[in-house]
matplotlib code that plots the C-alpha trace (Angstrom):
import matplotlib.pyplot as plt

x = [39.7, 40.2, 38.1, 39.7, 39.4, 38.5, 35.1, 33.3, 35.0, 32.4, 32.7, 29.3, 27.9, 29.9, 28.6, 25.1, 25.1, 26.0, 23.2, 21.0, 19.9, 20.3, 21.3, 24.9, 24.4, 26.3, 28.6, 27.5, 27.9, 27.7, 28.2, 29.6, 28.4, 25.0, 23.9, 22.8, 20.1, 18.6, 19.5, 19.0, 17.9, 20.4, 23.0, 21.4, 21.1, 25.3, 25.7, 25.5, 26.2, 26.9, 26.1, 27.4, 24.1, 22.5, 19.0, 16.5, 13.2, 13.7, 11.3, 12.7, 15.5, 18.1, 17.5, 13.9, 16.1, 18.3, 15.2, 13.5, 16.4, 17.0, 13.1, 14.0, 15.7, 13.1, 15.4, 13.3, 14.5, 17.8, 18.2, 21.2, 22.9, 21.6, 23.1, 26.6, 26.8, 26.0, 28.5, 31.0, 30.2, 30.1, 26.1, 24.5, 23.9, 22.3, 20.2, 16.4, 18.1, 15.7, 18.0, 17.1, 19.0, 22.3, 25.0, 26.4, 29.0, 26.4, 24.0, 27.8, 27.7, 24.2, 24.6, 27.8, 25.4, 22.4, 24.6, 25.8, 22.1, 22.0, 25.6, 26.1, 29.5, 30.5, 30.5, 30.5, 31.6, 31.1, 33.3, 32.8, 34.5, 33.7, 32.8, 33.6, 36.0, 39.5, 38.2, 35.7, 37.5, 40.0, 37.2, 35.7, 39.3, 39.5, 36.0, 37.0, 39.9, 37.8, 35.1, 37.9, 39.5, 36.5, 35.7, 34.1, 35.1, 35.0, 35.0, 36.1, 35.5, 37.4, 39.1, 41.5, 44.2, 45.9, 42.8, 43.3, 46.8, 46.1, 43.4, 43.4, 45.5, 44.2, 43.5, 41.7, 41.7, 38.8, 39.0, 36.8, 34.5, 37.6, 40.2, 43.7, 45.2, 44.8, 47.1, 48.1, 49.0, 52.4, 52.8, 51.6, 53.8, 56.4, 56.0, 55.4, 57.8, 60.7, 58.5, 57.6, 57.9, 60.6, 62.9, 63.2, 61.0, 58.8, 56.6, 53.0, 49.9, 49.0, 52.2, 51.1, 47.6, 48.7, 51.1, 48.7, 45.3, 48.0, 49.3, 52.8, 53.2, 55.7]
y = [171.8, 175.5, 177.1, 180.3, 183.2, 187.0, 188.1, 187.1, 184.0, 181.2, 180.4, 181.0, 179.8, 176.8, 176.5, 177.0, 174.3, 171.5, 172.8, 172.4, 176.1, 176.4, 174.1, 173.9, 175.2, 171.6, 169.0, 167.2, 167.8, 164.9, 165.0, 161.4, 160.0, 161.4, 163.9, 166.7, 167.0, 163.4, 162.2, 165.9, 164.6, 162.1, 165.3, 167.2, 164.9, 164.6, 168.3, 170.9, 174.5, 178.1, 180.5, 184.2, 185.6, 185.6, 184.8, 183.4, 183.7, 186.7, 185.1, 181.9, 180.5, 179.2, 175.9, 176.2, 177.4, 173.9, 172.2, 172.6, 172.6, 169.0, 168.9, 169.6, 166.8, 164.3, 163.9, 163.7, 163.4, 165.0, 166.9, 165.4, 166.2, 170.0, 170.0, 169.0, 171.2, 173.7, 173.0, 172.6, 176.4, 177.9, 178.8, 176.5, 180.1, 181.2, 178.3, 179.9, 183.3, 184.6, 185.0, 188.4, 189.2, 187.5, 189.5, 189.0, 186.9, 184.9, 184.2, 182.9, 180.2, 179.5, 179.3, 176.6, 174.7, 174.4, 172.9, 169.9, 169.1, 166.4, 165.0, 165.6, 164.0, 166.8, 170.8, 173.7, 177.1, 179.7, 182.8, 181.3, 184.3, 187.1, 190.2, 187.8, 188.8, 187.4, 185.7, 184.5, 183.4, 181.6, 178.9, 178.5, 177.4, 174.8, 173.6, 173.1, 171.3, 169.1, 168.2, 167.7, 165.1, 163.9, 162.4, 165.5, 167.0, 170.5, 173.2, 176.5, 179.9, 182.5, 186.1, 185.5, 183.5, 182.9, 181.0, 178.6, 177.9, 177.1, 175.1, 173.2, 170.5, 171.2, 174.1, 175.0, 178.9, 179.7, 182.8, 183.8, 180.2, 178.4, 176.3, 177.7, 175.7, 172.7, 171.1, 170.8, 173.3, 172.1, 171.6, 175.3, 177.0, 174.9, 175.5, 179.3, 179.9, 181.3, 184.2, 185.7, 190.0, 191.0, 187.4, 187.7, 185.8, 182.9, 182.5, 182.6, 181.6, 185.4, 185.2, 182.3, 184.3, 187.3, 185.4, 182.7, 185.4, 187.8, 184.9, 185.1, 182.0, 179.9]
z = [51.8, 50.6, 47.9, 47.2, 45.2, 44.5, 44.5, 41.4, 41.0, 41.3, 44.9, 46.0, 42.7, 43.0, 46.8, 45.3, 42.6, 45.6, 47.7, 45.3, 45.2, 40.9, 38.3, 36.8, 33.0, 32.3, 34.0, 37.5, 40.5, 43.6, 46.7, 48.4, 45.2, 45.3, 42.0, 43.1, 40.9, 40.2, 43.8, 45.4, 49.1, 49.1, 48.5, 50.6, 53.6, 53.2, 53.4, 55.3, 54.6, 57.1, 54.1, 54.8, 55.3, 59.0, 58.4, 60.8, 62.8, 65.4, 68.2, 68.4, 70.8, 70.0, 70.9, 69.1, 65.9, 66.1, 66.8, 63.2, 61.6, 62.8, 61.7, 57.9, 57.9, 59.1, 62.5, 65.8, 69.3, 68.4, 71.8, 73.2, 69.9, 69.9, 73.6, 72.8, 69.8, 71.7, 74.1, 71.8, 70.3, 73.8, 73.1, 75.7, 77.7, 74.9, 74.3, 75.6, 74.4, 70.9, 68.0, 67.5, 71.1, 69.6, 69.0, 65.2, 66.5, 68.5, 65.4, 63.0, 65.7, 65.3, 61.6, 62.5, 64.6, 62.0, 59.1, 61.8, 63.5, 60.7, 61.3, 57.9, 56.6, 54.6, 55.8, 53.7, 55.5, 53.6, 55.2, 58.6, 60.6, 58.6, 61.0, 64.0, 66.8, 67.1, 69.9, 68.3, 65.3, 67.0, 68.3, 65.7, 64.1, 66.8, 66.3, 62.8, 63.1, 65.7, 63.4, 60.6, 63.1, 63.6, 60.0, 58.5, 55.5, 55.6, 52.8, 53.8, 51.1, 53.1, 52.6, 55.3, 53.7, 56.8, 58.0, 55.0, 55.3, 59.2, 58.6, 55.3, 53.7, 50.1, 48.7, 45.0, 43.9, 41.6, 39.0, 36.5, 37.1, 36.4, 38.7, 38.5, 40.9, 42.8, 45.2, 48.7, 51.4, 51.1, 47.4, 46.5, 48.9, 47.9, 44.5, 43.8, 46.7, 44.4, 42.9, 46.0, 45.3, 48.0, 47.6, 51.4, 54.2, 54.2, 51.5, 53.1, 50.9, 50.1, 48.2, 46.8, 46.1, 44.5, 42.1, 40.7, 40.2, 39.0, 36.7, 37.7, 38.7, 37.6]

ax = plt.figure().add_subplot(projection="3d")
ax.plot(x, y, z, "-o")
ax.set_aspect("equal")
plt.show()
């Protein structure tokens, strides 16, 4: 699922609110049928979330870093898990490495890894592959889609709108704190396909984009 829009729209607000870092001003918010605020570790436990920020304890590994965050959680004896997502992320080389040696790319995987340690059901990626490497960014796409396969339900906030289009089935674009748009993939390319600027080509979702923040949409 794609949550879209220009800076100051209400993404990370919105992100915020189902984390449980501040309080919506009114409405609910739940999260597999857990409130947020009267059932908070209930939410909590079925989320987790790679924020955009790379913050963590210098001096411990990676592996240490997984560790307690499998810890917050309650969870014990989660090794084998912390091993295979660390296969699956290509860090298992890193693994007795301290963060603070990580190269920025290193410590976006990291972040990935700490939001699953609780197999949570649904994943919030905020700007996942922001900074990143094409390299880089292109596993992480198919680790994605994997988990995606896999049952998860991902949320993806991202600049690159070709990343969304690739990746996500729906799509809702925030602006101003208010959804303009909500459909799928398929439905908003089909739809605001005709006003695309040039009339020539295929309309991609930047088109798509630019018409509905600029409100010419049809």
């Amino acid at each position: 699922f794609g949550l879209l829009g220009p800076n100051g729209a209400g993404k990370t607000t919105l992100i915020s609110i189902l984390a449980g870092l501040v309080n919506a001003d009114h409405g609910h918010a739940a999260i597999m049928g857990a409130n947020v605020q009267s059932q908070f570790r209930n939410a909590r436990r079925m989320l987790g979330v790679v924020p955009q920020e790379l913050v963590f304890d210098p001096f411990f590994t990676v592996r240490e870093t997984l560790q307690f965050q499998s810890g917050y959680f309650g969870i014990r004896h989660n090794d084998a898990w912390i091993e295979e997502i660390m296969t699956n992320l290509d860090l298992m080389n890193k693994a007795d490495s301290n963060m603070r040696s990580l190269s920025g790319g290193m410590k976006r995987r990291v972040l990935v890894a700490q939001a699953l340690v609780h197999r949570p059901p649904v994943i919030i990626l905020d700007e996942p592959t922001a900074g990143v490497d094409v390299e880089l960014r292109q596993s992480l796409w198919q680790f994605i889609s994997r988990l995606n396969q896999d049952g998860h339900t991902i949320v993806l906030t991202t600049h690159y709108l070709e990343e969304a289009e690739a990746l996500c089935q729906r799509i809702a674009m925030l602006k101003q704190g208010k959804i303009v748009a909500l459909d799928t993939t398929a439905n908003l390319l089909s739809q605001y396909g005709s006003v695309k600027k040039d009339g020539e080509g295929k309309t991609d979702l930047e088109d798509v984009f630019v018409n509905i923040m600029s409100g010419n949409a049809i």
